[in-house]
C-alpha positions in Angstrom: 0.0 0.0 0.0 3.0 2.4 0.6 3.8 2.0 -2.9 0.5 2.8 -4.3 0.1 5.8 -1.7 3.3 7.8 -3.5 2.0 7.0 -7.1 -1.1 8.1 -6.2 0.6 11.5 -4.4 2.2 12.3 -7.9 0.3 15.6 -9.1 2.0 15.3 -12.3 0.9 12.2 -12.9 -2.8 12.2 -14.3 -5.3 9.6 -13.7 -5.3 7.7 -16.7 -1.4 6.4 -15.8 -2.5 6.1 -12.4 -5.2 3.6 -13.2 -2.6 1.8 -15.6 0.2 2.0 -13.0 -2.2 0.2 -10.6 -3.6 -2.2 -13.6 -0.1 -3.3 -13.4 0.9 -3.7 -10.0 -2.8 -4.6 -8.2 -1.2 -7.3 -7.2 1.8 -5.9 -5.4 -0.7 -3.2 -3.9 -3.4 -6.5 -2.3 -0.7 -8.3 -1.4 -1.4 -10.2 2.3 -0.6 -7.5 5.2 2.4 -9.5 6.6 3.0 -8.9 10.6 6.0 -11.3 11.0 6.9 -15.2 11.3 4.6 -16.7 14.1 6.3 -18.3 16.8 6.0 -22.5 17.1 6.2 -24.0 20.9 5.5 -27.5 21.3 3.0 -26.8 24.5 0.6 -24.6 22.2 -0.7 -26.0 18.8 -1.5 -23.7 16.2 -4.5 -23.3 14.6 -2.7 -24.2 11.5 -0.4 -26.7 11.8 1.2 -30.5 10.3 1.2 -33.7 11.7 3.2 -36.6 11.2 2.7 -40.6 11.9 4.2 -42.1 14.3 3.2 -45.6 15.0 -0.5 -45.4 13.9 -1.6 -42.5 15.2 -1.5 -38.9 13.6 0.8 -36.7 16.1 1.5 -32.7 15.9 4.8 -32.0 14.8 6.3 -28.7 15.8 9.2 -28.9 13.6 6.7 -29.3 10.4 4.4 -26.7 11.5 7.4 -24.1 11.7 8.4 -25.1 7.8 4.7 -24.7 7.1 4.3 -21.4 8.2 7.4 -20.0 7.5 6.6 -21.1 3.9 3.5 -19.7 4.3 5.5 -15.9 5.3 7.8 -16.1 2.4 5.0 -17.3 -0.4 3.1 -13.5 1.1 5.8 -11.8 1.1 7.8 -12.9 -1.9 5.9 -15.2 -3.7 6.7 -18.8 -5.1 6.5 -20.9 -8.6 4.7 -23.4 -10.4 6.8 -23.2 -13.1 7.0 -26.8 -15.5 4.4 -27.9 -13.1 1.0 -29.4 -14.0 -1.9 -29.8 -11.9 -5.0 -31.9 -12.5 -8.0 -30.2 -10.2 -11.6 -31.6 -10.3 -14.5 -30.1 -8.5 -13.4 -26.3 -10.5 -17.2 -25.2 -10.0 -18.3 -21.1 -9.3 -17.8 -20.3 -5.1 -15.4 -23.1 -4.3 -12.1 -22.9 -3.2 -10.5 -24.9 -5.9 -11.1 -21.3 -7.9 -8.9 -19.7 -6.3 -6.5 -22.3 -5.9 -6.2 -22.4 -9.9 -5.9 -18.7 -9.6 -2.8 -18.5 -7.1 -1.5 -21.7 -9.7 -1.9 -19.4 -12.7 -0.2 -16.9 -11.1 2.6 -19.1 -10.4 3.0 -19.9 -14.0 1.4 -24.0 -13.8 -0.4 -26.0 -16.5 -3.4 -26.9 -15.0 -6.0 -29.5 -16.9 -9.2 -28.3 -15.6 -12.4 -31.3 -15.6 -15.9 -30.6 -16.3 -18.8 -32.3 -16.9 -20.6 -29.4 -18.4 -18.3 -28.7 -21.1 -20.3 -26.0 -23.0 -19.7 -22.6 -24.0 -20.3 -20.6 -21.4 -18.1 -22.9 -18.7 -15.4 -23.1 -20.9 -15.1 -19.0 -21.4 -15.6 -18.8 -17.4 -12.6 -20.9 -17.4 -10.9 -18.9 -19.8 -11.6 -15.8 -18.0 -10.2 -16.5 -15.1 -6.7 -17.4 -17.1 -6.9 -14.2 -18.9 -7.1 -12.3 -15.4 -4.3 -14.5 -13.4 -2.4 -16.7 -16.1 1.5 -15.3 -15.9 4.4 -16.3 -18.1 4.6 -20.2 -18.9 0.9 -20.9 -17.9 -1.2 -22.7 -19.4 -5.3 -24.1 -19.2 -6.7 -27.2 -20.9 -10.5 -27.7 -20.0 -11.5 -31.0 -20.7 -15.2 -32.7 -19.9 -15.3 -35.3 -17.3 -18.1 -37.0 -15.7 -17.9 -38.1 -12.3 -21.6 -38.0 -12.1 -21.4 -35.0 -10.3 -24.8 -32.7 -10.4 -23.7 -28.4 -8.8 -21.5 -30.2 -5.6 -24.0 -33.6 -5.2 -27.0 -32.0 -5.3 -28.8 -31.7 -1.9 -25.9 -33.8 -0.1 -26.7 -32.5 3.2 -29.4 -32.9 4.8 -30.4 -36.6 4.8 -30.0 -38.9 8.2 -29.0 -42.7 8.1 -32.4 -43.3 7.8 -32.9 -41.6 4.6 -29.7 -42.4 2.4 -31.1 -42.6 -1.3 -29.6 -43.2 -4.7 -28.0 -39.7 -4.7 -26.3 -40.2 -1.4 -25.1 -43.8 -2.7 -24.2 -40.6 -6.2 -22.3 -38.9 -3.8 -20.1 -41.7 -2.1 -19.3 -42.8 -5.1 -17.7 -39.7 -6.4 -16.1 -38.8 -3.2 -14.6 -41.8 -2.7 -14.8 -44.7 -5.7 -14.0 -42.4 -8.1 -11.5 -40.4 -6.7 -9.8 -43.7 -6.4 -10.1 -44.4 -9.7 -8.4 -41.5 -10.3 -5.4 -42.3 -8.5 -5.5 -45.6 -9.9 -5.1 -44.0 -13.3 -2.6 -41.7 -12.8 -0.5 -44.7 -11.0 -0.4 -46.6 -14.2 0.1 -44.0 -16.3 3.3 -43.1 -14.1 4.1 -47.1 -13.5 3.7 -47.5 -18.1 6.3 -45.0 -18.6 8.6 -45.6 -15.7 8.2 -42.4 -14.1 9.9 -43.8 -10.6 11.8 -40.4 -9.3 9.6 -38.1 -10.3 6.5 -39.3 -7.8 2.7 -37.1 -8.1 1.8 -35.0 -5.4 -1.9 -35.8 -4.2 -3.6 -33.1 -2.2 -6.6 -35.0 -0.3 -9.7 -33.4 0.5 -10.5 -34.3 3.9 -13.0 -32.8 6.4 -13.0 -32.3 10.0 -16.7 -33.2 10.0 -16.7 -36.9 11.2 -20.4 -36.2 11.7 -20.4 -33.4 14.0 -23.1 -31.8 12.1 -25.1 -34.4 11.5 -28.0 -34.8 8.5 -24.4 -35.0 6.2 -25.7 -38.6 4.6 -22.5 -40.5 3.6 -20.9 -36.9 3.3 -18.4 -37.7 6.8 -18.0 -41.7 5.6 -16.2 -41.1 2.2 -14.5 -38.2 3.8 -13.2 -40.8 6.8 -12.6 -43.8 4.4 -10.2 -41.4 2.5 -7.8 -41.6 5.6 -6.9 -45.4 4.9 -4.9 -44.1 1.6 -2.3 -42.8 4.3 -1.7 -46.5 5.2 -2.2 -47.9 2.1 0.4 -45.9 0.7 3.1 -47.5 2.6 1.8 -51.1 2.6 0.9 -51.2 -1.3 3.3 -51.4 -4.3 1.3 -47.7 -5.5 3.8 -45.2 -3.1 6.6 -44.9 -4.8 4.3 -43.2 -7.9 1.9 -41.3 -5.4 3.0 -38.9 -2.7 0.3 -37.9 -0.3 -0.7 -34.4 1.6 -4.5 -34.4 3.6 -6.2 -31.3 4.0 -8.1 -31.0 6.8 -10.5 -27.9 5.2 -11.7 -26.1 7.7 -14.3 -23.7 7.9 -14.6 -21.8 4.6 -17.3 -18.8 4.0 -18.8 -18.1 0.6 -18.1 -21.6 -0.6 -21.1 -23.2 -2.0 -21.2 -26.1 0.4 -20.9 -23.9 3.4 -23.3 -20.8 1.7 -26.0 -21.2 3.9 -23.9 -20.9 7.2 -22.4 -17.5 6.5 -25.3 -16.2 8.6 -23.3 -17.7 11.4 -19.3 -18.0 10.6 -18.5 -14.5 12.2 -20.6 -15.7 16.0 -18.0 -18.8 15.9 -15.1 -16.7 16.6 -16.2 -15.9 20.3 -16.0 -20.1 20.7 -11.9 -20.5 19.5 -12.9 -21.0 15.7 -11.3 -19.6 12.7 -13.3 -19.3 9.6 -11.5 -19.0 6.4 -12.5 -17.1 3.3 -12.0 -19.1 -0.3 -8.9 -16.9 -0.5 -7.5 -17.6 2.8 -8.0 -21.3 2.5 -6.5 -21.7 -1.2 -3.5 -19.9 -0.2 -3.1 -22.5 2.5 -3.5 -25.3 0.1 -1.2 -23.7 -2.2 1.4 -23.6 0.9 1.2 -27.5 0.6 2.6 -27.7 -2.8 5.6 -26.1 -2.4 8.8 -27.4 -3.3 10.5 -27.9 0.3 7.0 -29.5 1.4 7.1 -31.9 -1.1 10.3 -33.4 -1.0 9.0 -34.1 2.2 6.2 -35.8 1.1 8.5 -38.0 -1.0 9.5 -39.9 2.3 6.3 -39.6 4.4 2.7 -38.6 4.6 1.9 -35.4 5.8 -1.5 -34.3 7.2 -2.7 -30.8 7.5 -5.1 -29.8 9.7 -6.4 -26.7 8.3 -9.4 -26.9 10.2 -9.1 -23.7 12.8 -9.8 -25.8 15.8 -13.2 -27.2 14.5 -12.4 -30.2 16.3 -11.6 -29.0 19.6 -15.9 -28.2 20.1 -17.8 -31.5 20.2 -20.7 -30.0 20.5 -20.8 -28.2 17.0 -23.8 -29.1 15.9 -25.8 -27.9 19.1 -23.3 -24.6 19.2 -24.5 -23.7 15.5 -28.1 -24.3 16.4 -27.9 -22.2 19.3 -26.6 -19.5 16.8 -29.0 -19.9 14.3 -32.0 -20.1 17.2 -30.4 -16.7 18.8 -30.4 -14.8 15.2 -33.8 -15.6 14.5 -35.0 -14.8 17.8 -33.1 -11.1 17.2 -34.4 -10.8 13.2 -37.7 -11.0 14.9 -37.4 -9.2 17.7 -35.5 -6.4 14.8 -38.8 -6.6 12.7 -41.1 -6.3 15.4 -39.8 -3.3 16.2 -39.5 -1.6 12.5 -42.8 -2.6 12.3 -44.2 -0.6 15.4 -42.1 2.4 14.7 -43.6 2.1 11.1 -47.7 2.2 12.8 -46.1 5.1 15.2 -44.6 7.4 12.5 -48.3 6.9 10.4 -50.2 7.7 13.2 -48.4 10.9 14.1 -47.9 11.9 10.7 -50.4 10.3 8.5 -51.1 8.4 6.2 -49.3 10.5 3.1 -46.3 11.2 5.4 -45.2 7.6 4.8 -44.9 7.7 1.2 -42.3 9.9 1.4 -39.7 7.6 3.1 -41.0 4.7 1.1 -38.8 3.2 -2.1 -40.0 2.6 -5.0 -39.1 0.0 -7.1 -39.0 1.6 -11.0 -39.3 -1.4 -13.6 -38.4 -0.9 -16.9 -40.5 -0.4 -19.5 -41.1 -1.8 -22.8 -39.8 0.9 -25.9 -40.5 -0.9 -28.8 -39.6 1.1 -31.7 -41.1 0.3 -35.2 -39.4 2.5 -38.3 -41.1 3.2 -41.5 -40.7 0.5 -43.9 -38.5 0.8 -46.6 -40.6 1.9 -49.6 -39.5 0.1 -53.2 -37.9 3.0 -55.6 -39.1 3.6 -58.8 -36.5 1.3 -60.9 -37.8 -1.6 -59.2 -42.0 -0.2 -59.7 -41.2 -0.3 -63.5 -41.7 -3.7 -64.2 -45.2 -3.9 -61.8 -47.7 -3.4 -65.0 -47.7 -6.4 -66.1 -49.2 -8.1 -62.6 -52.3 -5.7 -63.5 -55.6 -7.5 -63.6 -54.0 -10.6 -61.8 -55.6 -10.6 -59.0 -59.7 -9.2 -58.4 -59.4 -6.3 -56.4 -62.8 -6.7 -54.4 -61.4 -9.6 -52.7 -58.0 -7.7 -51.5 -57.9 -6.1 -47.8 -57.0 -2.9 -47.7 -56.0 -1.3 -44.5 -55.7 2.7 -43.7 -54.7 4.6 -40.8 -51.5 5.9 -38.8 -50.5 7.1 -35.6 -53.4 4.9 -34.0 -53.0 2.5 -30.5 -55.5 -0.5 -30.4 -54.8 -4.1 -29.1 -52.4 -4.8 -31.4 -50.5 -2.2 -31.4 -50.4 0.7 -33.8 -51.4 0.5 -37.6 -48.1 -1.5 -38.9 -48.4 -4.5 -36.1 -52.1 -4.8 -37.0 -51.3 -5.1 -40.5 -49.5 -8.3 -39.3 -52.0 -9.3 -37.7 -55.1 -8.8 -39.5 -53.5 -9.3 -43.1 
């Protein structure tokens, strides 16, 4: 912002090169506000932080955490590269954090082979938008259609109970969970066909810290739990060496269209220990995970990243968020209730008329149909006419007069449409 502030001091510099200057640098001038390296103990646990195995449980690793965030302090203050690299991401839809992750991998200069399974126009130039805003030098986008029967993010996913599990939760398992594995599976014999032994693929998992806490998530929390073997499989089947393997714990993210309807909430969860994450925030924490350093790690061992902002430290969730919701209902009513009395007070002191002033009005547009005179024929194309005289009977032919009338259909040309 310092930077932008002298530009924008220059009085010899006129606005037009000020809005190009900060065309150009926007984003030098929105780059994260940086306070300093956080501090790793091994009594506290951040909010953000690794884990490594040891034995078979998951354990917090101090050591991890402080590589993680300090390469989380020089990618905002300095930037990283995705140069030669290219990323397969599926799940690209409009609100979800994969967006933005493509964007921070554009900007890094990555191939990235975008799936869809609505390959039409108007995806593919949404798409192609978003690489004309944030694709750098060496980038490069390939959208190619992909069905993993997926319908807007499963369709109505939450909201059914173990009693209720239909054919679109059984939809919904299998593409969280079969056919991400499938997936895998693919890319492992592609890598395994061509002998691609040092050069292993780095797998970001999607994992969730919602092992049910919500509740009314169908089979949502079991392919996100069944996920988790892959961390043991990867070490007792033949498949590691090809695959290297990073779980993201996603915590909290507003805007997203899977958590949409709980933005009402996310900022009354802060008073309980919980960060909430914008799409933004939580993308650049992915794209902390695919960093070089990170994944050399990842080479040798699993790591898992909970990136959950202490979600899992409240096991009461569910009945916290309901309290939430019950306590902003009870204050939108109690809100309305009271607009609405002020509203009878102010008419009664004022009248009836008084309150039309203060009222909006909602101005729709109108229709403004504009029809021109016809184009008459000139008189080099009339010469040839005389010989259709006495063609046709003239006391048969409809002839209609008039102009500048309005009837219900219109004015004289629109009912010559209609009636001839």
């Amino acid at each position: 912002m310092k930077l932008w502030t002298i530009v924008k001091s220059q009085s010899e510099i006129s606005d037009d090169q000020k809005n190009r200057i900060k065309a150009l640098y926007e984003g030098v001038f929105l780059q994260p506000q940086v306070s300093g390296i956080a501090t790793v103990s091994a009594n506290k646990v951040p909010l953000l932080h690794l884990k490594r195995k040891v034995g078979t449980n998951w354990e917090y690793s101090s050591n991890l955490t402080s590589v993680y965030l300090n390469i989380l302090h020089k990618i905002a203050t300095a930037g990283t590269t995705f140069k030669v690299k290219n990323a397969l991401l599926t799940g690209v839809g409009k609100g979800s954090i994969c967006v933005e992750v493509v964007k921070g991998l554009f900007s890094g200069g990555a191939h990235i082979v975008i799936t869809t399974s609505r390959h039409n126009r108007s995806t593919v130039e949404y798409y192609q938008s978003i690489f004309q805003t944030f694709g750098s030098r060496g980038s490069a986008l390939t959208v190619v259609p992909f069905n993993q029967d997926s319908k807007q993010d499963v369709e109505a996913l939450n909201g059914r109970e173990i009693d209720g599990i239909d054919n679109k939760s059984e939809l919904a398992h299998c593409i969280m969970l079969t056919n991400l594995l499938r997936i895998l599976g693919a890319v492992k014999g592609k890598q395994a066909s061509r002998q691609f032994l040092t050069c292993p693929t780095q797998v970001i998992l999607p994992l969730s810290p919602n092992h049910g806490l919500f509740g009314n998530d169908s089979l949502y929390s079991d392919s996100k739990i069944s996920l988790e073997t892959l961390f043991q499989r990867w070490t007792s089947e033949s498949w590691g060496e090809y695959l290297s393997l990073t779980g993201a714990v996603i915590g909290w993210t507003r805007g997203t269209t899977l958590m949409g309807l709980t933005n009402i909430i996310a900022h009354k969860l802060k008073s309980y220990g919980i960060r909430t994450f914008s799409a933004k925030e939580m993308a650049f924490n992915i794209l902390g995970l695919m960093h070089p350093l990170l994944f050399s790690i990842t080479q040798d061992e699993p790591i898992w990243a909970d990136l959950n902002g202490g979600m899992d430290r409240l096991p009461d969730l569910a009945e916290i968020t309901t309290r939430i919701q019950s306590s902003l209902m009870k204050e939108s009513d109690l809100r309305r209730a009271i607009a609405h009395d002020n509203a009878t007070d102010y008419k009664i002191l004022n009248g009836v008329d008084a309150e039309c002033l203060i009222q909006t009005v909602d101005v729709l547009p109108h229709a403004n149909f504009r029809f021109k005179f016809p184009d008459l024929e000139t008189q080099e194309t009339l010469i040839n006419v005389t010989k259709l005289c006495d063609l046709i009977d003239l006391e048969k032919v409809m002839v209609v007069t008039g102009s500048g009338e309005a009837g219900p259909w219109g004015n004289s040309r629109t009912r010559w449409e209609m009636e001839a």
